[in-house]
N, CA and C atoms as an extended XYZ file, in Angstrom:
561
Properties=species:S:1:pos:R:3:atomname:S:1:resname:S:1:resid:I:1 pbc="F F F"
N        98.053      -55.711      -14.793 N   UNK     1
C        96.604      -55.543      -14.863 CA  UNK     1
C        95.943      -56.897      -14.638 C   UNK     1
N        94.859      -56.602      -13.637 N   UNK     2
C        94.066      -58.058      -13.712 CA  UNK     2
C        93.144      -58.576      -14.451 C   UNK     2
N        92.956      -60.070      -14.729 N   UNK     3
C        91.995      -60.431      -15.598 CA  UNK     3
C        90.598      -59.750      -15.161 C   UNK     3
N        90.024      -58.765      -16.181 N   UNK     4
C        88.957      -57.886      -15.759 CA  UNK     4
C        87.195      -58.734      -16.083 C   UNK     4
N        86.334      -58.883      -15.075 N   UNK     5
C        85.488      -58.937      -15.769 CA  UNK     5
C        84.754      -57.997      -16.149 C   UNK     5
N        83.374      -58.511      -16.992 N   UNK     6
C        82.816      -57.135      -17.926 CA  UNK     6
C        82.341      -56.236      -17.076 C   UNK     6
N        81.822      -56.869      -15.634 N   UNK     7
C        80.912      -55.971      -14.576 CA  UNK     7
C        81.960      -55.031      -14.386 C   UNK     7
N        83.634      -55.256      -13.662 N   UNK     8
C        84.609      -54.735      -13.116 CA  UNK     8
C        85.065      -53.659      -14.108 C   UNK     8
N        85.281      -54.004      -15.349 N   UNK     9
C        85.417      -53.227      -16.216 CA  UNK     9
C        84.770      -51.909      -16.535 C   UNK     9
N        83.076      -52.381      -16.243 N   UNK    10
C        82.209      -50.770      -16.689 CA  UNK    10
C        81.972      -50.179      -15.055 C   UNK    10
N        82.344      -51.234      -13.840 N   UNK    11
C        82.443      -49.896      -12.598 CA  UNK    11
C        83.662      -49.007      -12.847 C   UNK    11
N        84.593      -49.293      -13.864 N   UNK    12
C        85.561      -48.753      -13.401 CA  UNK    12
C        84.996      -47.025      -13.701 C   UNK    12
N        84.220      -47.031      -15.133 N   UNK    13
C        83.954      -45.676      -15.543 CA  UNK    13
C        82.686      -45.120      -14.282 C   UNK    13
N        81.964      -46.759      -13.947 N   UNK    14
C        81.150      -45.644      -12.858 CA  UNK    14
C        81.628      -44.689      -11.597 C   UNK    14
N        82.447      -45.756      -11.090 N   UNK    15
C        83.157      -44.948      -10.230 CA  UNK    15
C        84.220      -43.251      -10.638 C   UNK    15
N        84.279      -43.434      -12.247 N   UNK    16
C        84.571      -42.074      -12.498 CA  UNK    16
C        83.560      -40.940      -12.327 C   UNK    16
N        82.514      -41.422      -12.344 N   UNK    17
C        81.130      -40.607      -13.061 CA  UNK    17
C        80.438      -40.052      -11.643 C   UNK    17
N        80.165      -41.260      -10.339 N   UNK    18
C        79.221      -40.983       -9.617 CA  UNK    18
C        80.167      -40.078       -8.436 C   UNK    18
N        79.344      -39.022       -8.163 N   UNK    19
C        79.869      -38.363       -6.949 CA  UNK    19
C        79.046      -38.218       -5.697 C   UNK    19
N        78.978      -37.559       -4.536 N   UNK    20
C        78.643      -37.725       -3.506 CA  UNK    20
C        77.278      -36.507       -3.807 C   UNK    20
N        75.867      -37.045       -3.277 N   UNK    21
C        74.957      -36.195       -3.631 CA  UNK    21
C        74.191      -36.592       -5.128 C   UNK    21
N        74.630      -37.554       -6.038 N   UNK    22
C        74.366      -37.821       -7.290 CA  UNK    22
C        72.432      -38.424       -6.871 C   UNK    22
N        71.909      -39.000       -7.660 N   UNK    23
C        70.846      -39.594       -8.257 CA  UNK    23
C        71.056      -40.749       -8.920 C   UNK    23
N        71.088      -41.921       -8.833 N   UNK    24
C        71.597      -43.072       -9.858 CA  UNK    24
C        70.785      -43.953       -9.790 C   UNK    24
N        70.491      -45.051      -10.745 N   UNK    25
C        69.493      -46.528      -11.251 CA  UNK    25
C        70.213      -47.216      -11.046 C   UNK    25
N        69.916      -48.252      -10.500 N   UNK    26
C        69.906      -49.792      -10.837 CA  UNK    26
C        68.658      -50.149      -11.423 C   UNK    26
N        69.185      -50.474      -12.949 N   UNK    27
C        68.219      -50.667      -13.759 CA  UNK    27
C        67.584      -52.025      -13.737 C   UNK    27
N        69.032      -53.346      -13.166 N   UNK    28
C        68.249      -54.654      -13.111 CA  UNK    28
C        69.362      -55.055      -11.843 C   UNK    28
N        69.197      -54.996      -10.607 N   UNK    29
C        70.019      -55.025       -9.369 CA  UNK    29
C        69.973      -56.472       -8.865 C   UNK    29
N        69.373      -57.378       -9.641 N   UNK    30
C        69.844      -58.634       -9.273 CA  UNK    30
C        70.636      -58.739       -7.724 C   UNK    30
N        71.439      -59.091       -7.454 N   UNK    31
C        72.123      -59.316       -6.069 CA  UNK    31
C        72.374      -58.186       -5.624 C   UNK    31
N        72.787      -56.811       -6.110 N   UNK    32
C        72.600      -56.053       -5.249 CA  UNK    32
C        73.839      -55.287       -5.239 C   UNK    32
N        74.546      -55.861       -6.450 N   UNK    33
C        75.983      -55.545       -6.108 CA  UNK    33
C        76.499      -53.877       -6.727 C   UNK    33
N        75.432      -53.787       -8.178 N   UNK    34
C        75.672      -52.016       -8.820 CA  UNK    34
C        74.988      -51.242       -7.701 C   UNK    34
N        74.275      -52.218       -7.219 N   UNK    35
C        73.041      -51.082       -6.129 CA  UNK    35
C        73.629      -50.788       -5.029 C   UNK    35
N        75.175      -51.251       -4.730 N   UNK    36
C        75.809      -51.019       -3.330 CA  UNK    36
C        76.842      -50.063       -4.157 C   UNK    36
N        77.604      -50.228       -4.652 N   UNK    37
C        78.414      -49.718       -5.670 CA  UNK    37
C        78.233      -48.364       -5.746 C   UNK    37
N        76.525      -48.230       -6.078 N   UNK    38
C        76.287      -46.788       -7.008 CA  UNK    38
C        76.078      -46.364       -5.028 C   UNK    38
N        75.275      -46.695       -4.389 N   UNK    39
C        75.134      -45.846       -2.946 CA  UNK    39
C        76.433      -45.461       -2.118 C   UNK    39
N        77.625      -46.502       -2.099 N   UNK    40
C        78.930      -45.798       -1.817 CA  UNK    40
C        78.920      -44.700       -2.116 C   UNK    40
N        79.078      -44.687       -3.583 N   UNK    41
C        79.671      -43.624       -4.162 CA  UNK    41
C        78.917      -42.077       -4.239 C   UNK    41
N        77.693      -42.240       -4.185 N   UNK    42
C        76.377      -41.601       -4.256 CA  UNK    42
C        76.483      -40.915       -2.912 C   UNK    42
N        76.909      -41.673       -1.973 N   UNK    43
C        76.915      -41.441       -0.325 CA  UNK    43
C        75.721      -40.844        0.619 C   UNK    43
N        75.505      -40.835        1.648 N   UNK    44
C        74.799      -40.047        2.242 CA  UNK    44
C        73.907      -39.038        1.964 C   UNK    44
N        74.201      -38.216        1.002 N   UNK    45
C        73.365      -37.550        0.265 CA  UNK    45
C        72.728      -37.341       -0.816 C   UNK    45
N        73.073      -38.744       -1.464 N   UNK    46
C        72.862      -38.976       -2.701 CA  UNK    46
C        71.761      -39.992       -2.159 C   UNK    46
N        71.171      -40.899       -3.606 N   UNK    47
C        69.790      -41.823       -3.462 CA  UNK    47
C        70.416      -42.548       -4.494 C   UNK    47
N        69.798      -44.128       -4.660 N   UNK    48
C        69.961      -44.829       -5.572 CA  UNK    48
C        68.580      -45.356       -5.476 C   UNK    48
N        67.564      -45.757       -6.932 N   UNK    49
C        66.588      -46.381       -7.029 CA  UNK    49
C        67.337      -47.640       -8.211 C   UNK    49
N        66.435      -48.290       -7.521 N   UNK    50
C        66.783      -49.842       -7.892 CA  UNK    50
C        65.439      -51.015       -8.401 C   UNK    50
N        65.865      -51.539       -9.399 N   UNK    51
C        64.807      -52.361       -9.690 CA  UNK    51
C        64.936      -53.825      -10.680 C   UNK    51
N        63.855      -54.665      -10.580 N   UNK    52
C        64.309      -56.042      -10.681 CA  UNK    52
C        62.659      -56.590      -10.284 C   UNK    52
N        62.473      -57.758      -10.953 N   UNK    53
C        61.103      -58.407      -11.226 CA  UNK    53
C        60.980      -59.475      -10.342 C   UNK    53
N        61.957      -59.746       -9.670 N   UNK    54
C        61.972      -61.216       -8.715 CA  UNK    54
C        62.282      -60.618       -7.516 C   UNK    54
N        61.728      -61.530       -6.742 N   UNK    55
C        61.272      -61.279       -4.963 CA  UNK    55
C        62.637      -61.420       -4.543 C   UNK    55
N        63.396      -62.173       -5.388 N   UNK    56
C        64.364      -62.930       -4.855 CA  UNK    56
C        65.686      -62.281       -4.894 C   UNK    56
N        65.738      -61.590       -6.114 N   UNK    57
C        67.002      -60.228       -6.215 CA  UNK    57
C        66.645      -59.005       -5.106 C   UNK    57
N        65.091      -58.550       -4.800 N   UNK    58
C        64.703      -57.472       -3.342 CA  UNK    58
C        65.343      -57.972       -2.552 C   UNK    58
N        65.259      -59.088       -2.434 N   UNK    59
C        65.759      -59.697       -1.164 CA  UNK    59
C        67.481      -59.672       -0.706 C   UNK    59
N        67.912      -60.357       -1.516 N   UNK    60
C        69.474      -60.343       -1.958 CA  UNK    60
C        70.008      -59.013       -1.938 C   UNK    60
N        69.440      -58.247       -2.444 N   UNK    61
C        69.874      -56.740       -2.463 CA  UNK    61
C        69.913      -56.009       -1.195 C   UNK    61
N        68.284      -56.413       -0.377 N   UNK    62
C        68.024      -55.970        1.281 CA  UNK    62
C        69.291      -56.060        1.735 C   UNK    62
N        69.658      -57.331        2.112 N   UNK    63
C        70.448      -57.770        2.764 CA  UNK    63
C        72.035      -57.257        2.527 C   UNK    63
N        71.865      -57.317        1.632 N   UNK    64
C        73.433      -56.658        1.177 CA  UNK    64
C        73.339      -55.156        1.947 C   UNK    64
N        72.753      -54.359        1.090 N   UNK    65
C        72.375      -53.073        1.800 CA  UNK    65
C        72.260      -52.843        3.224 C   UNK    65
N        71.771      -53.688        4.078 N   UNK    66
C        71.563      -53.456        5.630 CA  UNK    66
C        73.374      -54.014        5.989 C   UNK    66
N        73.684      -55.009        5.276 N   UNK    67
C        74.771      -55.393        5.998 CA  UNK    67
C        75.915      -54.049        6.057 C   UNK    67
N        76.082      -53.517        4.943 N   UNK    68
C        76.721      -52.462        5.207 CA  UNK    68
C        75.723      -50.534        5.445 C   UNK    68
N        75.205      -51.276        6.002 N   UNK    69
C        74.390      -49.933        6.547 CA  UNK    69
C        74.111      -48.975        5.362 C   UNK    69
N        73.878      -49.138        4.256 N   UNK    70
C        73.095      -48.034        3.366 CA  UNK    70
C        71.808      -48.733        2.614 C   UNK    70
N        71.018      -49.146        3.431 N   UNK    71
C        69.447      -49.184        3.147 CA  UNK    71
C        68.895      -48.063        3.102 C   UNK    71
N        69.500      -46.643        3.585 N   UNK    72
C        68.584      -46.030        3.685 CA  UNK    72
C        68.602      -45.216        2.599 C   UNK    72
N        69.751      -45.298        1.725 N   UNK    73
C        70.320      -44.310        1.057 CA  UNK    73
C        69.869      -45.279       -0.461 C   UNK    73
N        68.933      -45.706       -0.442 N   UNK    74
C        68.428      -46.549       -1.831 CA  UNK    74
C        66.714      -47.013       -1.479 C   UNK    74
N        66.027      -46.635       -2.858 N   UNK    75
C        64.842      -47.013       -2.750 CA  UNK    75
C        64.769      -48.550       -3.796 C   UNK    75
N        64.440      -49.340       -3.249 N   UNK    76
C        64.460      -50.691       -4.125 CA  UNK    76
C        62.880      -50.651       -4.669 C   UNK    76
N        62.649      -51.378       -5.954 N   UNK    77
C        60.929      -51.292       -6.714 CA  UNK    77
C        61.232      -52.978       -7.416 C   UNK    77
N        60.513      -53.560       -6.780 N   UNK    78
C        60.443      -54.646       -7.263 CA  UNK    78
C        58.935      -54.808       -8.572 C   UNK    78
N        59.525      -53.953       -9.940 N   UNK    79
C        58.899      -53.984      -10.712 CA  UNK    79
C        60.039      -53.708      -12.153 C   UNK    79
N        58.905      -53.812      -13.468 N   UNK    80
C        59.588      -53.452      -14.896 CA  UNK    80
C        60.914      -52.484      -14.593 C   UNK    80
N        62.449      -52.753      -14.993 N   UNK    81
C        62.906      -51.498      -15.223 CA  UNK    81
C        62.293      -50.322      -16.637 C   UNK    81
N        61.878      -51.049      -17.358 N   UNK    82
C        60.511      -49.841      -18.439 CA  UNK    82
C        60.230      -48.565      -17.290 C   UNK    82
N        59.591      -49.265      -16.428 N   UNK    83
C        59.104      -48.127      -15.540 CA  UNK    83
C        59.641      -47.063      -14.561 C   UNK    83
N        60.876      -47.314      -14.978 N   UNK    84
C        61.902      -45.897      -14.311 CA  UNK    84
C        61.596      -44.389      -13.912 C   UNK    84
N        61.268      -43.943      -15.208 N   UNK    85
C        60.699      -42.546      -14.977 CA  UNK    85
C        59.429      -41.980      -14.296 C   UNK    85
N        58.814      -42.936      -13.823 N   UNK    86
C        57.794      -42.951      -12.605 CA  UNK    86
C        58.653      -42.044      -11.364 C   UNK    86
N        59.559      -42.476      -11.364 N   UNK    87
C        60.813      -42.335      -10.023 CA  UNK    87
C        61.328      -41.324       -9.943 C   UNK    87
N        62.382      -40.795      -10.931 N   UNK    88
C        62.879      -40.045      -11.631 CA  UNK    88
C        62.463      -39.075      -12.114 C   UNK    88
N        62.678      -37.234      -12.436 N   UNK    89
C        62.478      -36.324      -13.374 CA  UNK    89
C        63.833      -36.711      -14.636 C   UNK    89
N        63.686      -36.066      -15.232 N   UNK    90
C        64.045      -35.840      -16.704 CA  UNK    90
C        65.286      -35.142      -16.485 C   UNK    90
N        66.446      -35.304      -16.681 N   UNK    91
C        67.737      -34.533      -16.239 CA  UNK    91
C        68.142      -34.625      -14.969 C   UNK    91
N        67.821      -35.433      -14.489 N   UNK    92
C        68.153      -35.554      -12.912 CA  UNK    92
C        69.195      -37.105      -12.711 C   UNK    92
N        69.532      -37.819      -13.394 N   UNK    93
C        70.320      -39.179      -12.937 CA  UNK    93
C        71.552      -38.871      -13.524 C   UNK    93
N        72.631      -38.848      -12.904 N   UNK    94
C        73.940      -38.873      -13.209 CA  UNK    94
C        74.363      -40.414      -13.664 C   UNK    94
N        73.665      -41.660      -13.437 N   UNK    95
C        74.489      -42.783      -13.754 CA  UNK    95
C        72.990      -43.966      -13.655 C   UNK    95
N        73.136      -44.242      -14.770 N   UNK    96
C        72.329      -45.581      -14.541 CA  UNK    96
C        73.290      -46.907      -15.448 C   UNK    96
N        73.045      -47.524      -14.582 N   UNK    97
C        73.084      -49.351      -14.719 CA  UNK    97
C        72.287      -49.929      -15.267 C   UNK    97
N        72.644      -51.119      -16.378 N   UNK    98
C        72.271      -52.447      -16.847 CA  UNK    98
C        73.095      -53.644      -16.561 C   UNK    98
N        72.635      -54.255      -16.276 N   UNK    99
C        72.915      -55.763      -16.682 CA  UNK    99
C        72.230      -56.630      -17.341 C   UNK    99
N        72.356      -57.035      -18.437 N   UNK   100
C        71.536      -57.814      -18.990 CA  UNK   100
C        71.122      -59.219      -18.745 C   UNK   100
N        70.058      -59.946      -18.955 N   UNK   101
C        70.277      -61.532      -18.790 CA  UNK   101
C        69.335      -62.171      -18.075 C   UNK   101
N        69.918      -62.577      -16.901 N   UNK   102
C        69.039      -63.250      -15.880 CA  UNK   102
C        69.885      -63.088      -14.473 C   UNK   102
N        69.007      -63.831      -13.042 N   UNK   103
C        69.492      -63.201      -11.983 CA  UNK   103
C        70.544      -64.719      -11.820 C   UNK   103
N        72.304      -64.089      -11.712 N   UNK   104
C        72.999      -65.081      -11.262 CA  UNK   104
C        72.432      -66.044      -10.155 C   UNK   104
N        72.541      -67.390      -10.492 N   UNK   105
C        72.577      -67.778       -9.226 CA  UNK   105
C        70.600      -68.512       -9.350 C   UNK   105
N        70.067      -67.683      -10.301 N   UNK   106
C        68.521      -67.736      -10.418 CA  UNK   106
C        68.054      -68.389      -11.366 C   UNK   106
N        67.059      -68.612      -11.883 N   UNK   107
C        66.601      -69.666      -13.042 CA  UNK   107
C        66.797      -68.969      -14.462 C   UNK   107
N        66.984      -69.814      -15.386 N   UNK   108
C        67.651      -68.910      -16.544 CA  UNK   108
C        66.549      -68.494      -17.368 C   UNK   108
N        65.316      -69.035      -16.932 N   UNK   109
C        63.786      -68.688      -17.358 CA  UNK   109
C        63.175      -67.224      -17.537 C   UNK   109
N        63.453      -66.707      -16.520 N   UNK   110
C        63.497      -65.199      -15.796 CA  UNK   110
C        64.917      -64.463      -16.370 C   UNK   110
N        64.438      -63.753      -17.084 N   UNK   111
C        65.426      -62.737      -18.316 CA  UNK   111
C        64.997      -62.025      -18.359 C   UNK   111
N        65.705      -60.609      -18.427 N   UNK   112
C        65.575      -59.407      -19.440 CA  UNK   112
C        64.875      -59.816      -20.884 C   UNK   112
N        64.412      -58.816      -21.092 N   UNK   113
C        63.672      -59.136      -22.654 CA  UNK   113
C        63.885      -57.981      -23.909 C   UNK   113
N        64.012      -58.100      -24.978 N   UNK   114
C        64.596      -57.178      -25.996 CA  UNK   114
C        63.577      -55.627      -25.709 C   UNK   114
N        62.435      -56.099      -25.875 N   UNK   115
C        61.057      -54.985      -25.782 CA  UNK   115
C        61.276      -53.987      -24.554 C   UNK   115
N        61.349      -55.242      -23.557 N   UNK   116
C        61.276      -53.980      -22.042 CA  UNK   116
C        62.500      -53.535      -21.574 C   UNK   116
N        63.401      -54.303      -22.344 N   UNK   117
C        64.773      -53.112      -22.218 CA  UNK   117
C        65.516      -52.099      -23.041 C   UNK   117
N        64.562      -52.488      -24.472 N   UNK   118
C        65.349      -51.272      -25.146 CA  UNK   118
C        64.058      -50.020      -24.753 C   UNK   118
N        62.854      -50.080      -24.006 N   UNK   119
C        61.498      -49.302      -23.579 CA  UNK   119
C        62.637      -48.751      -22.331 C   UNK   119
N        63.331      -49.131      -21.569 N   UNK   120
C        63.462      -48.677      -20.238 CA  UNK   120
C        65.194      -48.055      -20.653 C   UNK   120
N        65.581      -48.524      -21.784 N   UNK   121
C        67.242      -47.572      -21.941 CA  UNK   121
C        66.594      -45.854      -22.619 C   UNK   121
N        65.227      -46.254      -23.501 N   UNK   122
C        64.731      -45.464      -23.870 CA  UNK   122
C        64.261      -44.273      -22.586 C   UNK   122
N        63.970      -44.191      -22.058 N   UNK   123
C        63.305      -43.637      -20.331 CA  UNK   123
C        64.300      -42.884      -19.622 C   UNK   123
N        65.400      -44.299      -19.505 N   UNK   124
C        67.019      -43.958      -18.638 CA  UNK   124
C        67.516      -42.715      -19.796 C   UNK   124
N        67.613      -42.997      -20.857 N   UNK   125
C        68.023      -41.734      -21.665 CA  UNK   125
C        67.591      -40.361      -21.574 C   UNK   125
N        66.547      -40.259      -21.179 N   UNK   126
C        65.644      -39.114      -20.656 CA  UNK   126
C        65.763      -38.419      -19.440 C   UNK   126
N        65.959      -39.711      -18.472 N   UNK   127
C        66.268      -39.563      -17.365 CA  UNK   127
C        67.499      -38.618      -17.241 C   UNK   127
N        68.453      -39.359      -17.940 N   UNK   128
C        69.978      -38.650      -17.148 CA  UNK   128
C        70.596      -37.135      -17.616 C   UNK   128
N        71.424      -36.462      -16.714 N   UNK   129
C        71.191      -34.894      -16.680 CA  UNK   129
C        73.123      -35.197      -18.120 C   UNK   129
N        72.529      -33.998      -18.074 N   UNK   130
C        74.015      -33.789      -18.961 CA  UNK   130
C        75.073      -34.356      -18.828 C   UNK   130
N        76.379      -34.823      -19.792 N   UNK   131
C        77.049      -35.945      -19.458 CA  UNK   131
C        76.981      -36.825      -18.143 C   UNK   131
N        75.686      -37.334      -18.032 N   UNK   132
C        75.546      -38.478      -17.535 CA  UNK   132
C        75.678      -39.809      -18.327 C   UNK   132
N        75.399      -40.711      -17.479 N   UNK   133
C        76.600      -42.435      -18.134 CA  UNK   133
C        75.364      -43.553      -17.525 C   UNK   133
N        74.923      -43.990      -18.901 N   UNK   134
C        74.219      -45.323      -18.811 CA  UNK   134
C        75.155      -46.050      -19.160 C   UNK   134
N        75.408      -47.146      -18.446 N   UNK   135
C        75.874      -48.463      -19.156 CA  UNK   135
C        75.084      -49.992      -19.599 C   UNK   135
N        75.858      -50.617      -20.041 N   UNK   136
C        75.120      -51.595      -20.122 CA  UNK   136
C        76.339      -52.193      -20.201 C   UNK   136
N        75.973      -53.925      -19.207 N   UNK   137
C        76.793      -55.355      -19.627 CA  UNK   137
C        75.343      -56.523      -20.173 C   UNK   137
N        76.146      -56.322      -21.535 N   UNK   138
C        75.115      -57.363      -22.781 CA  UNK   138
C        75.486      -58.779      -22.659 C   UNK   138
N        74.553      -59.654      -21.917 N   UNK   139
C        75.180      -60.988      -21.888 CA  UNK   139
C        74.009      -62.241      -22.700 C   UNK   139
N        75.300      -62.536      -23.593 N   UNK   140
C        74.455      -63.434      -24.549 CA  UNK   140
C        74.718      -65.108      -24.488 C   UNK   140
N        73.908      -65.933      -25.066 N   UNK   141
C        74.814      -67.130      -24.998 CA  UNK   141
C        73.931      -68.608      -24.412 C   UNK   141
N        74.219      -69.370      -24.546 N   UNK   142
C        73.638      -70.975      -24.144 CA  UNK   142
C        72.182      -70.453      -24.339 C   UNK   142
N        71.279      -70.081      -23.169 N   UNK   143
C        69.668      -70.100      -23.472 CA  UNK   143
C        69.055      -68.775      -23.148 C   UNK   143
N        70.194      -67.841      -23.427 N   UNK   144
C        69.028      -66.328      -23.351 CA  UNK   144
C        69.775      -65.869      -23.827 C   UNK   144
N        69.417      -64.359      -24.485 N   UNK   145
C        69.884      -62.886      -24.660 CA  UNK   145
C        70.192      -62.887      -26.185 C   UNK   145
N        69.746      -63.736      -27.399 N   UNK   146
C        70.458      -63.453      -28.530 CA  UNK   146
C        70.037      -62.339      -29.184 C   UNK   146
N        68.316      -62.654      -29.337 N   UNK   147
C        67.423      -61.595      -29.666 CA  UNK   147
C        67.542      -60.067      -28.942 C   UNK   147
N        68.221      -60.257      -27.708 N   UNK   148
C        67.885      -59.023      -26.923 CA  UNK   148
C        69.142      -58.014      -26.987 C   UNK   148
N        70.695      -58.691      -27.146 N   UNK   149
C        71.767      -58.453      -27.727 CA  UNK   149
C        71.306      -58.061      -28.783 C   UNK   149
N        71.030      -58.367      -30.261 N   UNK   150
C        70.812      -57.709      -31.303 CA  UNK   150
C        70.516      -56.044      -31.374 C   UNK   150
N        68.899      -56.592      -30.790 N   UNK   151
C        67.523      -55.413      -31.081 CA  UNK   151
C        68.530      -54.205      -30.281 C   UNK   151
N        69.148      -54.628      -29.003 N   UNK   152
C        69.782      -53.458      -28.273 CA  UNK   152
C        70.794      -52.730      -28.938 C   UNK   152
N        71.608      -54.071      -29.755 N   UNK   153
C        73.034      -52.738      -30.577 CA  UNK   153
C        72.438      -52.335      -31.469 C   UNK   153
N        71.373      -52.706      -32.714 N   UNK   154
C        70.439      -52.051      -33.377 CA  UNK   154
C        69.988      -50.680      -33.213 C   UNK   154
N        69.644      -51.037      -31.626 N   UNK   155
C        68.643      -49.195      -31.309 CA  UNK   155
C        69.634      -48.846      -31.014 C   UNK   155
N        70.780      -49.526      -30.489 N   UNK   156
C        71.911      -48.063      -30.163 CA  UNK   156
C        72.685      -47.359      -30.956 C   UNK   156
N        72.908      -48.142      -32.277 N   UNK   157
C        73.632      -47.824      -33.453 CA  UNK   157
C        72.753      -46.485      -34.032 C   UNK   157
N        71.153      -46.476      -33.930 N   UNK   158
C        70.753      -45.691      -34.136 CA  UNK   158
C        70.491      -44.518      -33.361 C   UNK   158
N        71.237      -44.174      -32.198 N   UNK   159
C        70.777      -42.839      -31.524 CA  UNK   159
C        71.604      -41.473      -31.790 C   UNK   159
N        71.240      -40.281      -31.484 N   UNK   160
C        71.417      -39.393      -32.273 CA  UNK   160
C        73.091      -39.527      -32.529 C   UNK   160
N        73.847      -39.300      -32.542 N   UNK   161
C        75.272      -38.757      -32.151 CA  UNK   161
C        75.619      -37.221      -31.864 C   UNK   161
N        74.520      -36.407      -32.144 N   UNK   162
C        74.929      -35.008      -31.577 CA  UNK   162
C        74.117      -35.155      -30.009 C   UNK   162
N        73.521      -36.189      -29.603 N   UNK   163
C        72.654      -36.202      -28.397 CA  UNK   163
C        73.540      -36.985      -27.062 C   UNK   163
N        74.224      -38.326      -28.106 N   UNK   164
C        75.058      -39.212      -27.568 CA  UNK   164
C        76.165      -40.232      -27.920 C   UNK   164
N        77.053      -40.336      -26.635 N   UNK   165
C        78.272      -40.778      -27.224 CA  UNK   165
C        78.091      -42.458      -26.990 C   UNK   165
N        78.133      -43.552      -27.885 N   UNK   166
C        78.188      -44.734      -27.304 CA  UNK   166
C        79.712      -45.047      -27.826 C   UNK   166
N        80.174      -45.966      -26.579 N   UNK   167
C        81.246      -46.569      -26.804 CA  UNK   167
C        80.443      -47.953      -26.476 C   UNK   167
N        81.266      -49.143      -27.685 N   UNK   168
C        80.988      -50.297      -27.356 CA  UNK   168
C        82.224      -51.277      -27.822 C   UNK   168
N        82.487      -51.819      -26.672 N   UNK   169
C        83.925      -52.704      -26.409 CA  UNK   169
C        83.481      -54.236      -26.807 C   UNK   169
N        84.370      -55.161      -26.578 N   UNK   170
C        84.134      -56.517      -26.800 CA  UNK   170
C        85.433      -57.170      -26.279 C   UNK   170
N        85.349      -58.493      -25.834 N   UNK   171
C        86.886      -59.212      -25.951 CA  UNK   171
C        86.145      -60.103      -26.696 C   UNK   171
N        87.528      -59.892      -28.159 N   UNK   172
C        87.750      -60.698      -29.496 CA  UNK   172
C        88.667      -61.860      -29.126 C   UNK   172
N        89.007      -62.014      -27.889 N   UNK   173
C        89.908      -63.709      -27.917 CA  UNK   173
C        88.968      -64.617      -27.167 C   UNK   173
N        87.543      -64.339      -26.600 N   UNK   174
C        86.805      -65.106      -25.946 CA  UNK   174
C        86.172      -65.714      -26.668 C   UNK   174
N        85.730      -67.045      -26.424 N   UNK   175
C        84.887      -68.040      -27.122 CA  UNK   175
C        83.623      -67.631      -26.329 C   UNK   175
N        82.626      -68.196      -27.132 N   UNK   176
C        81.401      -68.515      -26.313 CA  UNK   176
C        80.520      -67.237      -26.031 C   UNK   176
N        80.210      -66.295      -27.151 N   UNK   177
C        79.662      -65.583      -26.731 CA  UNK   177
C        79.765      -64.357      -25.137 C   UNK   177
N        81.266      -63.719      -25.228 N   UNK   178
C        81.584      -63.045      -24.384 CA  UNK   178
C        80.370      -62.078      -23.946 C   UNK   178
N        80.443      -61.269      -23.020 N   UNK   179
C        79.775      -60.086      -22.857 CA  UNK   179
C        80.345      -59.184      -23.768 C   UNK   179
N        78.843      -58.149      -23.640 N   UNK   180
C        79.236      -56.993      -24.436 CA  UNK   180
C        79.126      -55.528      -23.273 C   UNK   180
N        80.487      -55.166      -22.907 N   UNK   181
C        80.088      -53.572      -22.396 CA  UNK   181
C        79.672      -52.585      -23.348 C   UNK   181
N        78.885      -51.650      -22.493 N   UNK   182
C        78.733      -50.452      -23.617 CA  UNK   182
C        78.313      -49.210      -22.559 C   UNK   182
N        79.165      -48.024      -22.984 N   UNK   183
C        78.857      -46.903      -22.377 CA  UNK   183
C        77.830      -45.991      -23.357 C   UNK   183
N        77.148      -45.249      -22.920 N   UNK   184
C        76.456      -44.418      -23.635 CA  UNK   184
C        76.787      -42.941      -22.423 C   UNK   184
N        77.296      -41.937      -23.085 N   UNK   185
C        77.489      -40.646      -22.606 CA  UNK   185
C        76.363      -39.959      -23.129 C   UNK   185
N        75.568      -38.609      -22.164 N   UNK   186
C        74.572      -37.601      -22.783 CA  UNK   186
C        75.306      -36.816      -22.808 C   UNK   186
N        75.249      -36.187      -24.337 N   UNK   187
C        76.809      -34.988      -24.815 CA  UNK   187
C        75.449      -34.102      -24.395 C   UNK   187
């Protein structure tokens, strides 16, 4: 087995989840990489909406997308992920994505924030149709995410359990504030 990272780790369940024809989020698509990921798999007849607050992740994402020819098969919103269900009906997303943090590669200024992401897991929860699969990768550490790590396992500790399943993993031999995966299933 290879040294997994946390992203590699929670595609592995997406790629269980998304099928051809699906509906799926990119909740914060930064480079572009869940947003290519989920349209593979989604394929041709499926859609992926995607979203992210910087000009600079649209961009990164464009490009990715045209290079392998599925721009067309994704709507990108360079706005709040809060604002999801604008997009979306209510039972209709088989798979949405998080990443928490800031955009690799981007200023560490520009973060996710505790408020507008536990507002937009709140939304995505609504969003997704019966055992559908939000994830989240929780990244904490040096100058962002402590507050936003918290407030998030907080609200998740509290959601129904006859509504939903969360699994939440960790690696206990990492220093430094590892990531946190976490699946949330709609039972």
């Amino acid at each position: 087995m290879e040294n997994l990272q946390v992203t590699e780790w929670v595609q592995h369940f997406i790629r269980q989840q998304v099928r051809e024809g699906d509906l799926c989020i990119d909740a914060t698509m930064g480079n572009g990489n869940d947003t290519l990921l989920l349209a593979r798999l989604a394929g041709k007849s499926g859609h992926v909406l995607a979203f992210d607050i910087q000009e600079q992740a649209l961009k990164n994402t464009e490009d990715r997308l045209a290079r392998e020819g599925l721009e067309k098969s994704c709507t990108l919103f360079m706005e709040s992920h809060e604002y999801m269900s604008r997009y979306a009906r209510e039972g209709s997303v088989s798979c949405i994505v998080f990443n928490l943090g800031y955009l690799p590669g981007g200023s560490h200024g520009i973060a996710t924030k505790a408020g507008t992401t536990v507002r937009a897991i709140k939304e995505g929860l609504k969003l997704l149709k019966k055992k559908g699969l939000l994830t989240l990768c929780i990244y904490s550490g040096g100058d962002s995410g402590f507050e936003e790590k918290e407030t998030v396992l907080s609200f998740l500790k509290k959601l129904n359990p006859r509504e939903f399943l969360v699994i939440q993993a960790e690696y206990i031999n990492r220093p430094s504030h590892p990531p946190i995966p976490v699946l949330i299933i709609k039972i």
